[in-house]
C-alpha positions, 0 to 999 in steps of 0.5 A, a space after each residue: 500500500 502506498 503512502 497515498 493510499 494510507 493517507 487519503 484512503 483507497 478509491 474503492 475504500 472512499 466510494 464505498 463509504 459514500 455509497 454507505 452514506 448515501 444509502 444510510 441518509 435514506 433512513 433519514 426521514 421522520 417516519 423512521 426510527 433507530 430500531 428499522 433493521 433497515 436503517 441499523 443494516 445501513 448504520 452497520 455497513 457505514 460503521 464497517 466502510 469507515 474503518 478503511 477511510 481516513 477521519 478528514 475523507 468521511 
């Protein structure tokens, strides 16, 4: 892994904790509640894809 990719985050790693972000932000409506399993499947992918991403790229 190159210095680059440790410090920023690896393309694949930084898309899919977009993707993960956008899917969670889904959830984010007034009808929906912190105990959907929807929503705590997406929060748990989320959590999953910012372990490979730097703090300052989420």
């Amino acid at each position: 892994m190159g210095i680059k990719n440790k410090l920023f985050g690896t393309p694949e790693a930084v898309a899919a904790h977009q993707q993960a972000s956008r899917n969670l932000e889904r959830y984010n409506n007034p009808d929906t509640d912190d105990t959907d399993p929807g929503y705590l499947a997406a929060n748990e992918r989320k959590g999953e894809t910012a372990k490979d991403v730097p703090w300052y790229r989420r």
